[in-house]
Each structure stands twice: as structure tokens, then as C-alpha cells.
C-alpha positions in Angstrom: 9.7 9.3 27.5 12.0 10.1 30.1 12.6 14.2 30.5 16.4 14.5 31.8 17.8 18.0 32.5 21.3 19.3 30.9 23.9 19.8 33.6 27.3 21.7 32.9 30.6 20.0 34.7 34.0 21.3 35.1 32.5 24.5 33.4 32.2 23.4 29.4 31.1 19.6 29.9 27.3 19.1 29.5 26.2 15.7 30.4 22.9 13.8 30.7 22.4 10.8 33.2 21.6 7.7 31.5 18.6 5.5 32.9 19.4 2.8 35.1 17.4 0.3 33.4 18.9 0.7 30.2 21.9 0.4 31.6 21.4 -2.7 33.1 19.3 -4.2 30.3 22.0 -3.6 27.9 24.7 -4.6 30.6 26.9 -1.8 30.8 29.8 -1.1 33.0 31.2 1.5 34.4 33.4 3.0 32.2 32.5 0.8 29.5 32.3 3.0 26.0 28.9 4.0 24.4 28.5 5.4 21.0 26.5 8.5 19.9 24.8 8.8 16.5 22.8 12.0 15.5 19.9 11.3 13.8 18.5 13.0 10.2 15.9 14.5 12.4 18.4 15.8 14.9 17.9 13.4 17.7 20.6 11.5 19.5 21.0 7.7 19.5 22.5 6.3 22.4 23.8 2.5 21.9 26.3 0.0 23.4 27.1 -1.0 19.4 30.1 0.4 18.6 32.1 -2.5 17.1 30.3 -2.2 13.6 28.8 -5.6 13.8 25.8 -6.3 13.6 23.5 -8.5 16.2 23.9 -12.1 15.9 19.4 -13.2 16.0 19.1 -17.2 15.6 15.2 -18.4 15.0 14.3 -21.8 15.5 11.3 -24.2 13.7 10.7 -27.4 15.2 9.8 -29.6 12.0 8.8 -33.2 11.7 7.1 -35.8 9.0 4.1 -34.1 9.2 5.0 -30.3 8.6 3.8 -29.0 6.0 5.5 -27.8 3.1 4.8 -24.5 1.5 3.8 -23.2 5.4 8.2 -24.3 6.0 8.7 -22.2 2.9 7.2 -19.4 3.9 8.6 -19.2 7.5 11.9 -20.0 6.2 11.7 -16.5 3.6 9.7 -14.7 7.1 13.0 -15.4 8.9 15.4 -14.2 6.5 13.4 -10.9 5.8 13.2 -10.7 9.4 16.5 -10.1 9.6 17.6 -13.4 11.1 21.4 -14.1 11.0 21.1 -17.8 12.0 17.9 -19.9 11.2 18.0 -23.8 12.9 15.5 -26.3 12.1 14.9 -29.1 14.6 13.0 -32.6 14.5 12.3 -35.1 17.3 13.8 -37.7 14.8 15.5 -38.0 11.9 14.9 -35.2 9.5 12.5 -35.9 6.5 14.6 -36.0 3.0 11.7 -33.5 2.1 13.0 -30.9 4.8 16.5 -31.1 3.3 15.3 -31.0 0.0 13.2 -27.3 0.8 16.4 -25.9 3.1 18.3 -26.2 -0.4 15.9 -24.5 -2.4 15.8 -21.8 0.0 19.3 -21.3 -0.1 19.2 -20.9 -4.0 16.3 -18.7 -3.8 17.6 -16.1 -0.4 20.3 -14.4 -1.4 23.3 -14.9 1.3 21.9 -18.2 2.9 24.4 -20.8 3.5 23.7 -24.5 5.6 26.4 -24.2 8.0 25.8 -27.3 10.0 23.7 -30.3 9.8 23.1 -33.7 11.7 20.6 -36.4 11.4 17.8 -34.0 13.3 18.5 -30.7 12.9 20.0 -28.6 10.1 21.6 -24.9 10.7 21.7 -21.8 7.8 23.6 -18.8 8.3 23.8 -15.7 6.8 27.1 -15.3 4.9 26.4 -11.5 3.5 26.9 -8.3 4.3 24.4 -6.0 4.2 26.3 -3.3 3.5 27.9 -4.9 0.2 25.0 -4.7 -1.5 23.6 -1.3 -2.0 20.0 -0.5 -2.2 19.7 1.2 -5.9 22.4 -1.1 -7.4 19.8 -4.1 -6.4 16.9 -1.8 -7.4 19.0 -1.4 -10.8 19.0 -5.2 -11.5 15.3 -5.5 -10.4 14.8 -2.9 -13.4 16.4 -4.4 -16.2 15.1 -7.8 -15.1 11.8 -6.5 -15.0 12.0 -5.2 -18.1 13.7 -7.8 -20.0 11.4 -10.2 -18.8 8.1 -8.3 -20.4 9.9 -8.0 -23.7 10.7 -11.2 -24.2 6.9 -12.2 -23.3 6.0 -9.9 -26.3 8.5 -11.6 -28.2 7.0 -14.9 -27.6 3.7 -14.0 -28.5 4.7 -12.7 -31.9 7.2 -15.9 -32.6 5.1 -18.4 -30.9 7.9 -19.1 -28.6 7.1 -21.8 -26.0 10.9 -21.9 -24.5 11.4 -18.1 -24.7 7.4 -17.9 -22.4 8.8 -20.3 -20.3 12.2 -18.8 -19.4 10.3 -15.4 -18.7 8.3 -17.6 -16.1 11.7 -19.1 -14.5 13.4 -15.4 -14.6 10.6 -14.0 -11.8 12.1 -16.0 -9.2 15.6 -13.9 -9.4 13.2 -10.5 -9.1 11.6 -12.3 -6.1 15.3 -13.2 -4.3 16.3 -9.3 -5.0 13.4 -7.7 -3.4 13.7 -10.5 -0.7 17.0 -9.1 0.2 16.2 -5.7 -0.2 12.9 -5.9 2.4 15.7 -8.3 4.5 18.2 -5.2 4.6 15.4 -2.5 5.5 14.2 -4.5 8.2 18.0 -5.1 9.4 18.0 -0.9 9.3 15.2 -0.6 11.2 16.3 -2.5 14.1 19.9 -1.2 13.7 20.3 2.5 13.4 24.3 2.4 13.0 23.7 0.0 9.8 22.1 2.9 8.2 25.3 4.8 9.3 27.3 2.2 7.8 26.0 1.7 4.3 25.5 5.5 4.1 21.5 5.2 4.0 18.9 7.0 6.2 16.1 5.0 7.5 13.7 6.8 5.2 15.6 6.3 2.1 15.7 2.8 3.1 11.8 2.2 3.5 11.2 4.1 -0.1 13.8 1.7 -1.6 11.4 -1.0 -0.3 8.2 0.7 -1.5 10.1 0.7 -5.0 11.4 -2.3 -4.8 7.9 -3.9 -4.0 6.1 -2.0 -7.0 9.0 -3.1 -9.5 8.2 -6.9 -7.9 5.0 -6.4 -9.0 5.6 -5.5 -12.4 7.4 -8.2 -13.2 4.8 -10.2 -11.7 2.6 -8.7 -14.6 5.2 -9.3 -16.6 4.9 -13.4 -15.8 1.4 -13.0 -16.3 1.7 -12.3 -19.9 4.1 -14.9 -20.4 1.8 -17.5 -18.7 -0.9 -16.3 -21.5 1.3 -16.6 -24.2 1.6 -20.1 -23.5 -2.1 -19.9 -24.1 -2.1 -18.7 -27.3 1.2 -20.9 -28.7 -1.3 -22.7 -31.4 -3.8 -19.6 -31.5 -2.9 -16.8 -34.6 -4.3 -13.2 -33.6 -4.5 -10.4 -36.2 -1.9 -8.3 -37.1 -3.3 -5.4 -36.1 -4.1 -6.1 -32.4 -1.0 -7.7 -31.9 1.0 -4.3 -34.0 -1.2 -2.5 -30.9 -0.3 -4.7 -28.4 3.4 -4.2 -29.1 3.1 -0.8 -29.1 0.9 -0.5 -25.7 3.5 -2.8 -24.1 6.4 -0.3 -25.7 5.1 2.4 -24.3 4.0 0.5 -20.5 8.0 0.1 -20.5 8.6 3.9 -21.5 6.8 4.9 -18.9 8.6 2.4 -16.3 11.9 3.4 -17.4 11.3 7.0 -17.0 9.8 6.7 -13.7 12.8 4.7 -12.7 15.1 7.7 -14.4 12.6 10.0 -11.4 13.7 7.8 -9.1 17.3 7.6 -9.2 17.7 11.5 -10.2 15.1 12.8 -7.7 13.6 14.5 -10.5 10.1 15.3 -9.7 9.0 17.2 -12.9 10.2 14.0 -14.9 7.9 12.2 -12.4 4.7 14.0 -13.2 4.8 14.1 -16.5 5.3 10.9 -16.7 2.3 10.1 -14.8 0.5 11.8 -17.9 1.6 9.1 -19.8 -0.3 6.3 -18.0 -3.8 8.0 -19.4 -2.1 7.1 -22.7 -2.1 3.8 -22.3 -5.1 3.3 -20.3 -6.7 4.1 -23.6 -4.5 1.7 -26.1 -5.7 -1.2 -23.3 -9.3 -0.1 -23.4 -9.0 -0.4 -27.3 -7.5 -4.2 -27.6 -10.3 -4.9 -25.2 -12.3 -3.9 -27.8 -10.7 -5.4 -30.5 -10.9 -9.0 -28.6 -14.1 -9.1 -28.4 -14.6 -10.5 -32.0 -12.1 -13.1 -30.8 -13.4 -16.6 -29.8 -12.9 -17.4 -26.4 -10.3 -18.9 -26.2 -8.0 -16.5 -27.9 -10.1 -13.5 -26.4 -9.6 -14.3 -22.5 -5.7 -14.7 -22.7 -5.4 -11.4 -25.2 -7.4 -9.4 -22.6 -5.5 -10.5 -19.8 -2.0 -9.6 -21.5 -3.9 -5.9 -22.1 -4.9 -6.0 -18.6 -1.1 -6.7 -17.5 0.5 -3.8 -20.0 -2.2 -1.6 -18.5 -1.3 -2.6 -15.0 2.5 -2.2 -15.6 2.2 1.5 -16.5 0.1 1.7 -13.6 2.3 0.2 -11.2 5.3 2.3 -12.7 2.7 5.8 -12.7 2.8 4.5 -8.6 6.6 4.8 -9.0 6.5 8.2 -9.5 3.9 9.0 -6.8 6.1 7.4 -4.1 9.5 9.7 -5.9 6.9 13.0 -5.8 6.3 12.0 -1.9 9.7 10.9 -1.2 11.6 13.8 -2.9 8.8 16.5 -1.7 9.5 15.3 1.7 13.1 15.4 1.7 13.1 19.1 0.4 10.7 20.3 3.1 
């Protein structure tokens, strides 16, 4: 840290010299305008961006025959959380038909990617949205319902035997992923951009505990996939009435508890937070009890049930860690 001292000029002017290698790193001249943001915690921000826009970053992979696949994928989504506005793949050659085939799945799965160029050996995607169009809770608001939605209609398959119904649960995680994708892109954007908090009327902080939420809501309907994947596994198996009348009404309440935590979270309401914590015990008991219950169960039926009482135990869980981050968050902010 640099320690400059205040100076007064023409008599009511204070001003603070700026260091010369920030000047010349950022390539300012003289008389060139700089903007001033104050910060939440009362700092200033000093920065040459003052048309709104954000910085144009460009990554590059060099790919080829023998790349492999899933490792492109997963630089491709790295890049775009990043915060990359332009990514550009490159090959020595011609580009495998497999490399064009992954850049379009990318593009259906990141929200805002577009392929804005291509030749015979290299292929260019841009980002086409802007941040600031898409607010955090309004994303956070879809992850919800989708969430939620999606661990219904797993329940529903189990009772109806519903092999299409399981299936489409399975398909739906991918449009959870591509939301909290873009809502870990836009908090890393805010991290490296100060006036893009400014702009879509966000502090940084608020931005990171959208992504903490966002993350645990992910994870949920992870959970959520999970017992659709083990309905599958009991299509042809029948389970008691009984277990499954307790299974319905553990995974009832596992979504009670998720939407009052996400109630905490929009309103701030810590109260509503705790006692919904209170709740997971609750449940953590129903689980522990179709545990029991499966263990009369042959195998094959037993291992799936338990695993959908495991995931309806870990969605109130998940959704109890909800209100812990809205406790911390909330506490924080009234400090």
C-alpha cells in the first residue's frame, strides 16, 4: 500500500497524486478523465473505466485430432465462468468434426455463447449477453422452481412407474447447471470489475452470497437427479404402500423446508431462517425410519429406496445450509 497525504489547493480542492505506475500501466494522459466509485466499505475506487463497458478478455485453446474431449468441455465452461468475452479455438489443421460438434453443445448449454466466426482451423464464440440483463435473484428464482419441479416429478415417477416422466427429470438438470453457470460467470465478471457491480445495482458481497445460493440450489437439484436415476431402478420393482406414503411425505416436507429457506433468502428474514433449520431434525428422522423400513426389502429394491431417502434427507440438508449462509449474510449486513 501506498500512504499519500491529502493536500488542499486553491483553498477548498483536496487532491491526492496518483502513482506513476498506474498511470502508465493503464495508459493515462494528461487530462484524460478518471472515474471515482465509493465503495460499501467507504473506500475509493479509482479506474480509467468510465464508458460503462466492460473489458473485452479473448482465451485461446489450441485443439487438434487428439484432444481430448470432456478435458475441451471443461475448459470451454472454465472460460466462460471466467469471465471470458471471446473464447477462440485453434488447430494446426483442419478442425476435427468432433470439435465443432462440442463448440455447439457448449453454446446450448452457456447461456449467452454465440460462434461468431469460423474457418477450416479455428472456430471463434463470443459473448452476446449482458450481464446486467440478467439479475442475480430472478436467475436464482428460476433455479428454485426448477429445482423443485424436478424432485416432484421424480416422486411422481416412482409412484406411477413413469420411465419418460424419470427421464425428463434427468434432461431438466442441465438447464439448473447453465443458470448457476451464468450466475458464477457474472460474480466472477463483478469481481474483476467493480463499476459492473455499480451497474446492475449489486455489491460485491451480495454477489458472492448469490453464488453460495446458487451453488447449494445446484446441488439440490443434483439430489433431485439422483432420485430420478433410482426410480429408473425401481420401474418393474412394487414397494409397499406405506414406505412409499412416507417417502412422499419426507420428500414434501424436504421441499417445505427448501421453499422456506428460499422465502429467508429473498426477504432477509432471519427468524424465518432458524426456525426453519428446526425443521431439518424432522426429516432427518422420517429418512432414518425408511432406512429402516428397507431393510426387509430385497436388494435390489432396498439399495435404490435408501438412496432416494438419502437424497430427500440431503435436500433438506442442503436447504438447512441455505439458511445458514442468509443468518451469515443478513447478520453481517446489519452489523
Amino acid at each position: 500500500m501506498e500512504i499519500r497525504k491529502v493536500q488542499i489547493t486553491g483553498g477548498s480542492s483536496y487532491i491526492v497524486s496518483l502513482p506513476k505506475q498506474w498511470i502508465r500501466s493503464a495508459n493515462i494522459q494528461k487530462n484524460d478523465p478518471v472515474g471515482l466509485v465509493v465503495q460499501p466499505d467507504g473506500s475509493l475506487l479509482v479506474t480509467p473505466k468510465i464508458s460503462g463497458e466492460s473489458a473485452h478478455r479473448t482465451r485461446v485453446f489450441e485443439v487438434g485430432a487428439a484432444t481430448d474431449r470432456t478435458y475441451l468441455l471443461r475448459l470451454l465452461v472454465g472460460a466462460y465462468i471466467a469471465g471470458f468475452t471471446t473464447i477462440r479455438l485453434e488447430s494446426k489443421g483442419r478442425l476435427p468434426p468432433f470439435i465443432l460438434q462440442l463448440v455447439r453443445e457448449f453454446t446450448q448449454m452457456a447461456i449467452g455463447q454465440e460462434v461468431v466466426g469460423e474457418t477450416d482451423s479455428s472456430i471463434t464464440i463470443k459473448d452476446l449477453l449482458n450481464p446486467a440483463e440478467m439479475p442475480f435473484e430472478n436467475t436464482i428464482k428460476r433455479m428454485h422452481l426448477l429445482a423443485r419441479g424436478m424432485q416432484q416429478d421424480a416422486m411422481t415417477a416412482i409412484r406411477g412407474h413413469d420411465t419418460a416422466l424419470a427421464s425428463d427429470v434427468v434432461v431438466r438438470d442441465t438447464e439448473v447447471d447453465r443458470l448457476h453457470w451464468l450466475i458464477a460467470r457474472q460474480d466472477n465478471l463483478i469481481a474483476n470489475d467493480a463499476t459492473l457491480a455499480r451497474r446492475m445495482g449489486i455489491p460485491a458481497t451480495r454477489a458472492a452470497y448469490c453464488f453460495q445460493v446458487s451453488r447449494i440450489i445446484e446441488r439440490i437439484a443434483d439430489h433431485a437427479t439422483r432420485v430420478a436415476h433410482n426410480a429408473l431402478l425401481l420401474i418393474d420393482r412394487d414397494i409397499e404402500a406405506a414406505t412409499l406414503d412416507l417417502m412422499d411425505e419426507s420428500s414434501a416436507l424436504a421441499l417445505q423446508i427448501f421453499s422456506w429457506s428460499m422465502e429467508a433468502f429473498h426477504t432477509g428474514d432471519v427468524e424465518k431462517a432458524n426456525t426453519t433449520l428446526q425443521r431439518v431434525r424432522d426429516l432427518e428422522e422420517m429418512a432414518r425410519d425408511i432406512n429402516t423400513r428397507v431393510l426387509r426389502f430385497d436388494a435390489v429394491t432396498a439399495i435404490p429406496t435408501g438412496q432416494i431417502a438419502d437424497s430427500i434427507r440431503r435436500i433438506g440438508e442442503y436447504s438447512g445450509d441455505i439458511c445458514e449462509s442468509v443468518i451469515n449474510y443478513t447478520v453481517g449486513q446489519t452489523a
